[in-house]
N, C-alpha and C positions, 0 to 999 in steps of 0.2 A: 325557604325553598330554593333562592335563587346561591346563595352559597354553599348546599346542598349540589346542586350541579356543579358548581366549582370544584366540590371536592371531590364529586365522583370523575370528570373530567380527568385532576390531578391525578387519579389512581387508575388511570385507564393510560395515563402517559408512563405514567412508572411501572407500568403493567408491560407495555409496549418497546420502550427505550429497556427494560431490562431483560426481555427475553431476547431483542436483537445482540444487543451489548455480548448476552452469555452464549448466541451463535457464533457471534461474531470471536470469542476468545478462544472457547471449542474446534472452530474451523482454527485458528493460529497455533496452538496446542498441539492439533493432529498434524499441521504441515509441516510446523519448526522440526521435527523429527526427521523425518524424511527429509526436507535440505540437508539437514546435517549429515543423513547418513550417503546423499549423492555427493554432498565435498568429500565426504573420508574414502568413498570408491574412485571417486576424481581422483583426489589426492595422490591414492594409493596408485592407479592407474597412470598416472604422468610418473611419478616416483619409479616405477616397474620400466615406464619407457623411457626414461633419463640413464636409469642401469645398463639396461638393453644399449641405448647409445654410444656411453661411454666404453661397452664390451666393441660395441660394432669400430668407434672411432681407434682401438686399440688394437683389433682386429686388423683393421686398413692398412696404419700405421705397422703393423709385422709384413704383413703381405708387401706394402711396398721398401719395408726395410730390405725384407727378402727377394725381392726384383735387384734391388740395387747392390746387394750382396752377390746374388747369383748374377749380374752384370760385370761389377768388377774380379771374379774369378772367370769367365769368359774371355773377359777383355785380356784376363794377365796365361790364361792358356793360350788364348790365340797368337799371342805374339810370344809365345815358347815355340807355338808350333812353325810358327812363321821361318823365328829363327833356324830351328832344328831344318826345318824345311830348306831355306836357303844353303845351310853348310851343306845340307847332303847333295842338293843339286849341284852345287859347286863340287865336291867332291865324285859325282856319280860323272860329272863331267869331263872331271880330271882323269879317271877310269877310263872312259871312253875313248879322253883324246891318245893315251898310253897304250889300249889296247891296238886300237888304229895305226900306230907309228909301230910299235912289236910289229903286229899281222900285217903291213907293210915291207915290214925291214929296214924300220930306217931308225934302229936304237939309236946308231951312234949322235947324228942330229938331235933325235929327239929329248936326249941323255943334258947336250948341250943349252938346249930352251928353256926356257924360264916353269915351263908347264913341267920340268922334271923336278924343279924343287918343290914344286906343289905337290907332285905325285909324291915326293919322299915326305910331305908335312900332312899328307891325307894318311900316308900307310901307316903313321907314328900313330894317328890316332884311332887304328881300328885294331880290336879284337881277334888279331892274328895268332899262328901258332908261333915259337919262337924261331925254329928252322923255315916256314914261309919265309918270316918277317927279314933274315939273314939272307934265303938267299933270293929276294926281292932287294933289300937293300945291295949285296954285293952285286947285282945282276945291274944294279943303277949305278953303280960306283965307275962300271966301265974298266975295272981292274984284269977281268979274261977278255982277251981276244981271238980265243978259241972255243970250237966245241958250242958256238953260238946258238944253231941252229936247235938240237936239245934242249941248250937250257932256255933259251927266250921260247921255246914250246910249253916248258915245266909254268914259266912263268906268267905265259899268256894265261894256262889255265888255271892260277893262283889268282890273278887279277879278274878276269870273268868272274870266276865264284863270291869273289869280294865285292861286285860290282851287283849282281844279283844278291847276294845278301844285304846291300845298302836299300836296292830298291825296295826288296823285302820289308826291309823295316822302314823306310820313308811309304810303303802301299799301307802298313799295319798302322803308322804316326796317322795317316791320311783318313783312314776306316773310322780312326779312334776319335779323330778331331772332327769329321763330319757326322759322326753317333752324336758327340758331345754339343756341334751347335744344333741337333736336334732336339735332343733333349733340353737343349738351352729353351728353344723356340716354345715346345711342347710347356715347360714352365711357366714363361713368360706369358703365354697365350691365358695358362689355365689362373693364373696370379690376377692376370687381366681384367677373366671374367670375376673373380673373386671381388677384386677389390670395386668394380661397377655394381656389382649385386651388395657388398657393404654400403656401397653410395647411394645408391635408389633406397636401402632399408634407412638409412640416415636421412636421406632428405622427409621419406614418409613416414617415421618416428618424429622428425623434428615439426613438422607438419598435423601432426598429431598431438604431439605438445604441447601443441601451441593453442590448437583447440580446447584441450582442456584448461591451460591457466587461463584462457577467454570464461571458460562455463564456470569456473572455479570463484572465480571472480563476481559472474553472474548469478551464483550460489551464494554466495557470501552479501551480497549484494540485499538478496531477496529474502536472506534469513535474518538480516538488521532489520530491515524496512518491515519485515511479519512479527520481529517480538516488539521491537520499537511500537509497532499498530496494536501488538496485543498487552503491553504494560499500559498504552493510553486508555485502550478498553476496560482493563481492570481497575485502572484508577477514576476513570469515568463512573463504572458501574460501581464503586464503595462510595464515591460523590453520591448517584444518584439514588443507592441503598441508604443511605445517613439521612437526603436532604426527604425520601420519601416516609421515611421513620420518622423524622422531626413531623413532617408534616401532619402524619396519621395522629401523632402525638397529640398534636396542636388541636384538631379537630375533634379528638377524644376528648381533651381539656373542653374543648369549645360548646361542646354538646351539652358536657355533664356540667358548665357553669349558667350554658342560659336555661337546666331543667331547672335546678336547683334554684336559679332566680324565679322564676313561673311558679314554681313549686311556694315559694317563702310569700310572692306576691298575693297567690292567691288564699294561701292558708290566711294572713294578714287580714286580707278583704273579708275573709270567713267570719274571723274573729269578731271584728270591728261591726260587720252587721249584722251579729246576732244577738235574737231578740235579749237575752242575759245582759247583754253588753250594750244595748239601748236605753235599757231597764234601769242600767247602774249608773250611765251618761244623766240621763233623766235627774236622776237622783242628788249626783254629785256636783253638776251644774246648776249654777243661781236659776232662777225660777224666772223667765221672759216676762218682761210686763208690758203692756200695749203699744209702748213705741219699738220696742224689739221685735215685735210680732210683724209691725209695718216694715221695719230692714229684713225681716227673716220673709216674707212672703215677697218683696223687693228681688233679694237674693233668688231665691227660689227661680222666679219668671226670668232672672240672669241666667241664671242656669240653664235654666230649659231654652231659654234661646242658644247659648253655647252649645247646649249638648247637641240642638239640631243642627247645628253649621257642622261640629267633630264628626257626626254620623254622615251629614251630607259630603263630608272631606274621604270618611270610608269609603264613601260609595263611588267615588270619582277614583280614589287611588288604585296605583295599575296593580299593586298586591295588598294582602292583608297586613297591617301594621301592627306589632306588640304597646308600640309607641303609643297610638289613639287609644286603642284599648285601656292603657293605665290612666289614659286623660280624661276617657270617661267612665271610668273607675272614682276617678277621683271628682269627675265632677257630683256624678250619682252618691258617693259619700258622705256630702255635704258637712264634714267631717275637716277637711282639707280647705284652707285659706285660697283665696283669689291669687294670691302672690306666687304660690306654689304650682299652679296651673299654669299662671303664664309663665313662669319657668322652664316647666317642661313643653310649654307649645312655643317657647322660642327655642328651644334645645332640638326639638324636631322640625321647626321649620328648618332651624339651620343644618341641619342633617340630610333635610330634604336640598336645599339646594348643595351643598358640600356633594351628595349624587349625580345629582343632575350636572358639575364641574366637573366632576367624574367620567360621566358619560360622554362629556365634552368632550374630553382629555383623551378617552379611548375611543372615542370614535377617528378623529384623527391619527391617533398611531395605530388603529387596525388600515385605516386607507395606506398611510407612507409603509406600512407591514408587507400588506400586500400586494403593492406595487411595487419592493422589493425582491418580495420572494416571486413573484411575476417575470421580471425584468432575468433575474436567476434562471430562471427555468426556463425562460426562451434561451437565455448565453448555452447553458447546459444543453439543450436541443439541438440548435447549432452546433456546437461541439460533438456532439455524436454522430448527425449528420457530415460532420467535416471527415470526420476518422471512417467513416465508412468508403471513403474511393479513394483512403492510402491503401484498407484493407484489401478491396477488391484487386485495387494496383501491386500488392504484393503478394497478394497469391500468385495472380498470370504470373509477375516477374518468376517465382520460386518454380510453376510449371514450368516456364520457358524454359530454366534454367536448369532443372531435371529432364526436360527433354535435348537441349543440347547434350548435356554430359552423357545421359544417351548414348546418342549420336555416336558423340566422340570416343565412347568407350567400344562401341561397336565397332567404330573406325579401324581403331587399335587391334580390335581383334582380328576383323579383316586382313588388316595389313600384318599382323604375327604371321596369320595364317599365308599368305603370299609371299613373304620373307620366306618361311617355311621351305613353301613346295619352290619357289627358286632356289635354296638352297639344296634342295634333294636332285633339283634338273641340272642343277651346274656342278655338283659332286660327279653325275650321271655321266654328263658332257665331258668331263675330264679323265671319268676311268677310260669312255669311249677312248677319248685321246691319246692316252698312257698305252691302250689293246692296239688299235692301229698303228703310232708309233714302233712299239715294239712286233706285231705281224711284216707291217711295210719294213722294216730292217733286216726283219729273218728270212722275209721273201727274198729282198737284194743281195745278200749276202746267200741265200739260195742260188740265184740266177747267177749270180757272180762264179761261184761255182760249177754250178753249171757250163758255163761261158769258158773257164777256165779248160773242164776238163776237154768240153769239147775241141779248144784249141793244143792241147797237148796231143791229138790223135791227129785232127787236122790239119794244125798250124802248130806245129813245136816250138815255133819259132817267139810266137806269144805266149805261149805255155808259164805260169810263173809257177814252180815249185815250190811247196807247201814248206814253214819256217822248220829248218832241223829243232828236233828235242835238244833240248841242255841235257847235259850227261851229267849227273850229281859227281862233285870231289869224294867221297863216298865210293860210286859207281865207278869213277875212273880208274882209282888205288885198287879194287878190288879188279879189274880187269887187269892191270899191269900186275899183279899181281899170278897172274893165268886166272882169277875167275872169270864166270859166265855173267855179260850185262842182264839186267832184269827185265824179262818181256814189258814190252811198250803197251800198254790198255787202249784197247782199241776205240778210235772216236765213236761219239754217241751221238745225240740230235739224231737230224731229218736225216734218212740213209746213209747213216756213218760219216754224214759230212762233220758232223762236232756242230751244226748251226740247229738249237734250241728253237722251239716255238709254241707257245699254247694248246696243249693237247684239248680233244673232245672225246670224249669214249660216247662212239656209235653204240646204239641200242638193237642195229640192224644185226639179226641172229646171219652167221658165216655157214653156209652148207659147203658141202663137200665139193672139190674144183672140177670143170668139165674135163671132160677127156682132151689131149693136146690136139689141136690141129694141125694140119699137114707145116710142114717146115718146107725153104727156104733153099736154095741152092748155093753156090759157093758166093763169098760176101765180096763185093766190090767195093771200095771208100766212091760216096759219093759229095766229092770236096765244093761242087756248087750249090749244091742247095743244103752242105752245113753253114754256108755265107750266109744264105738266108736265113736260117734259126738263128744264128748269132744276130743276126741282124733283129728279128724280131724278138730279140731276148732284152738288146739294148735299147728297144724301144721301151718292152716293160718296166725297165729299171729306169727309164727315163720317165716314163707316168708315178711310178712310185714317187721317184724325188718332185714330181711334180705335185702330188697329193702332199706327201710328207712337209712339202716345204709351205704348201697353203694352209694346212695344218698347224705349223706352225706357226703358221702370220694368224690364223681364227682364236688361237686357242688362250693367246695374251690379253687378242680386241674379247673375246667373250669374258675373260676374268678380268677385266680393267671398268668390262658393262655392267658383270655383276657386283664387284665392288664399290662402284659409283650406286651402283641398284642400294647397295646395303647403305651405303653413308646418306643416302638419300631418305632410305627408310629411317634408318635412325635419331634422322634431323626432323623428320615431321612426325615419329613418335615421342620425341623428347618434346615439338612442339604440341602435341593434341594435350602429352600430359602437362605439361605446362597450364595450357587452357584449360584442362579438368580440374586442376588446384584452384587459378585463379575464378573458375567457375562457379568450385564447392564455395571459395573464402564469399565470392558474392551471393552463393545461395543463404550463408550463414550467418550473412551481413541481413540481409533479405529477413531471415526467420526469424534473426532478433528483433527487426525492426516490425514483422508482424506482431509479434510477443507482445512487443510493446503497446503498440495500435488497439490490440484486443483489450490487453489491460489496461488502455487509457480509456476506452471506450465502457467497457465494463463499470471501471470505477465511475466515468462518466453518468453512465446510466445509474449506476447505485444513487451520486448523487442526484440526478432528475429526480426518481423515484423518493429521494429520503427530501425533496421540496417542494415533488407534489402532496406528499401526506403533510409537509409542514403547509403549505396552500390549502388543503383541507383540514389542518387541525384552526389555522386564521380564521377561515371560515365556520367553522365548526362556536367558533369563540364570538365573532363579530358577526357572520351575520342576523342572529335574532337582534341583538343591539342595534344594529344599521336598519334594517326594516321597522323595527319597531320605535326608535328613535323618536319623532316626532310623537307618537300617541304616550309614551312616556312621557316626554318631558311638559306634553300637555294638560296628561293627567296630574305629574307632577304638579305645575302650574295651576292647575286648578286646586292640590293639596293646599298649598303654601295660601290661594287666596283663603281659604275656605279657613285655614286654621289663623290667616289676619281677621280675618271678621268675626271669629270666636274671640280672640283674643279683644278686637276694641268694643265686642259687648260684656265681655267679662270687665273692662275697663271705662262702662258706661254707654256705650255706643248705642242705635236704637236702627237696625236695618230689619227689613221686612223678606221675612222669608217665604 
């Protein structure tokens, strides 16, 4: 019976260890797949953004080739222009001081100065006709000293035309070089923004790469450690399939040996005491004669006293014994020698005590057993208790940390958005600027006029008349020729003064004019109070230059404010993002280190759990032996007496039962 429980025991463990064992391989089986196909999207995903980088860092690298390129053709126009620049000024000058000394009349000096060999080394190098070119040089030569008056007229206005054709084209070098540093700017600005938007996608790619060879790693990590756990399980669970088949085996074996023995003992016993086979004993056996009768009836009350002590030994013992039973089998046979009995009641005493060492033996290794697995299971308790306020501590920390970043991301937006609208108000502020500017000029240049005209009627005397038209070499030849000069296009702007200004087209519909009112008598100048309008004319022109010129002192301090505005914002947008990386890397840091907490705890607790059931299976095993202990080993004790005082009447002894 009682190795019967043992072996259903046994089969209740390999019942239990092998259905965990085949969860436990099952769960590693369905995971390992899945890591593997998060490394191959990882992978693939860092791989996709390494390409991306290397496009982007190749990207930068042209963009700023191309800054440095369109830099040094810049640098080498500008100082083309420079140059061209300076000879023409030099030469436009030279013109100048030539026409001045002609329209003077002072060739002959002028002839003599060092500024006439320049004039003859300007005229070598322009684009004249051959007869100009002749008779400019012979006019310089000083060779007629006649008939001056003509030809230094001819020649003034050979030189004039030459002079305005310089400017010409030093106005058109001027137009072209300040297109060209715009376009320079416009490049340079737009390369700018290129290569900061390559840089922010590099740093946030590489930032991103970096994360994944992190998880990459933590993949790789986690899919060792899950088939590593699932080969130990498998080879665990072909251990524990082998040693539970051995076992079943044994126990099969074990069954079918002690039926087979029962079986053969008791057919034996059948045999021997049946009446045919007492019959033939009878027979075959010498015949007792009176003194055999006295050893045989001697025997006999041995017996029967043995037999009562083996039965009084049943009765005490803590289970049924196969052992007694054969002993008084064979006492009952009378068939069976004395020698042969205490045989086997020394082979079962000592069997009996060989248990009862037994019991010894395990009853102290269930105590140090389970004052082990005891000891375990509080460490492990502790242990989970420990990891429970990293857990807690890492959550808040991860909140925190997603509520900052938050924050700062809202920051950011914020501040894009206020960037923004100051950027829209100081565009605003500047056209303002550019409108007034140009109004306040066209009004002065109005009133100036104004000013003007009214002192040509009033005051002749300050009257400045308006600059002559240049008459085209063209226009002149065809005049000396008896043609007609060609009508002069009348000035346009604000009432044919030629002075432009910002039109508005009014919406207000124009009806038809009133009838005249009465007119005016004969017109008198009244020269005092046009003193006064001029006077209040020069005031206005003085409030202009007075706005004008505060205008321009506002209009540097407000782009110097809003420029600081901007380097400002983009110093604390570069730092919020800054703090948003290093924010994420510690939330990231954070979530592994929860990962971790959870799964140490987890496994933690598997372990508690797989020592409480082993604290329950110790128990399970030891305590009916512990409880019971003492009534065993006393009944025991009582066996062993019981089967000595069998043994020293079967050896003559004489105890009263």
């Amino acid at each position: 019976h009682g190795e019967q429980k043992l072996y259903e025991k046994f089969q209740c463990y390999c019942k239990d260890n092998g259905a965990t064992l085949g969860s436990s391989i099952a769960a590693a089986n369905d995971k390992a797949p899945k890591i593997e196909a998060a490394i191959s999207k990882a992978e693939a995903q860092k791989t996709q953004l390494e390409g991306q980088l290397k496009q982007h860092r190749a990207d930068r690298e042209a963009a700023k080739q191309a800054m440095d390129a369109a830099t040094a053709v810049r640098e080498k126009d500008a100082a083309a222009f420079a140059a061209k620049k300076g000879e023409d000024d030099t030469n436009v000058d030279t013109l100048t001081k030539a026409i001045a000394a002609i329209s003077a009349g002072a060739a002959g000096s002028f002839l003599q100065a060092q500024v006439a060999q320049a004039m003859q080394t300007t005229l070598a190098k322009q684009d004249v006709s051959t007869m100009d070119r002749e008779a400019v040089l012979s006019f310089f030569s000083g060779s007629q000293s006649t008939d001056y008056a003509p030809q230094s007229g001819e020649i003034l206005g050979i030189l004039k035309q030459l002079k305005d054709d310089m400017l010409g084209s030093l106005a058109e070098a001027t137009a072209a070089e300040e297109a060209a540093v715009r376009v320079y700017g416009e490049l340079m600005a737009a390369k700018k923004r290129e290569v900061d938007a390559l840089t922010a996608a590099i740093e946030d790619k590489l930032e991103r790469a970096g994360d994944l060879a992190v998880k990459i790693v933590e993949f790789k990590d986690d899919l060792a450690d899950t088939l590593a756990t699932a080969a130990e399980d498998q080879e665990f669970a072909a251990h524990l399939k082998e040693v539970c088949a051995q076992k079943e085996s044994e126990w099969a074996e074990r069954v079918k040996t002690r039926g087979e023995e029962i079986v053969a003992l008791a057919e034996t016993v059948k045999v021997l005491n049946d009446d045919d086979a007492l019959d033939l004993f009878k027979k075959t056996l010498p015949s007792p004669s009176a003194s055999l009768m006295e050893v045989k009836a001697k025997a006999n009350a041995v017996r029967a006293r043995a037999l009562s002590l083996i039965r009084l030994a049943q009765q005490r013992g803590e289970k049924k014994r196969p052992e007694l039973d054969f002993i008084v089998l064979a006492i009952q046979g009378k068939k069976i020698g004395f020698d042969k009995v205490l045989k086997m009641v020394d082979d079962l005493t000592a069997n009996l005590k060989k248990e009862q060492q037994d019991d010894d033996a395990k009853k102290v290794a269930c105590g140090e057993e389970l004052d082990v697995a005891e000891d375990e299971a509080k460490t492990l308790k502790q242990q989970v208790a420990d990891v429970k306020p990293l857990i807690a501590a890492a959550e808040d920390d991860i909140a925190t940390l997603k509520g900052e970043i938050a924050a700062l991301e809202e920051g950011i937006k914020a501040l894009d958005k206020s960037v923004a609208e100051a950027t829209e108000q100081r565009t605003e502020e500047h056209a303002e600027y550019e409108t007034l500017m140009a109004s306040d000029t066209a009004a002065k240049e109005l009133l100036n006029f104004a000013k003007n005209r009214l002192y040509k009627f009033y005051d002749p005397k300050m009257y400045k008349p308006a600059p002559k038209a240049e008459v085209s070499r063209a226009e002149r030849i065809n005049v000396n020729l008896g043609g007609e000069a060609s009508p002069t296009a009348p000035p346009g702007g604000i009432a044919g003064t030629g002075i432009a200004v910002l039109t508005q087209v009014s919406s207000m519909r124009k009806d038809a004019p009133p009838p005249p009112p009465e007119t005016f008598g004969a017109y008198t100048k009244k020269s005092g109070e046009s003193s006064g309008v001029i006077a209040m004319i020069d005031l206005l022109i003085k409030d202009l230059d007075k706005e004008m010129a505060e205008a321009r002192t506002e209009e540097p301090l407000a782009e110097k404010d809003y420029e600081q505005m901007m380097a400002d914002a983009q110093a604390k947008r570069a730092q919020d993002m800054k703090a948003i990386s290093q924010k994420n890397s510690a939330k990231a840091a954070t979530e592994t280190d929860l990962e971790d907490h959870v799964e140490k705890k987890s496994a933690t607790e598997k372990q508690f759990a797989a020592m409480v059931n082993q604290i329950g299976a110790i128990h399970g095993d030891c305590d009916w032996l512990v409880q019971n202990f003492e009534a065993r080993k006393a009944a025991r004790a009582s066996e062993v007496d019981a089967l000595g005082k069998a043994k020293d009447v079967l050896r003559g002894a004489d105890y009263d039962l």
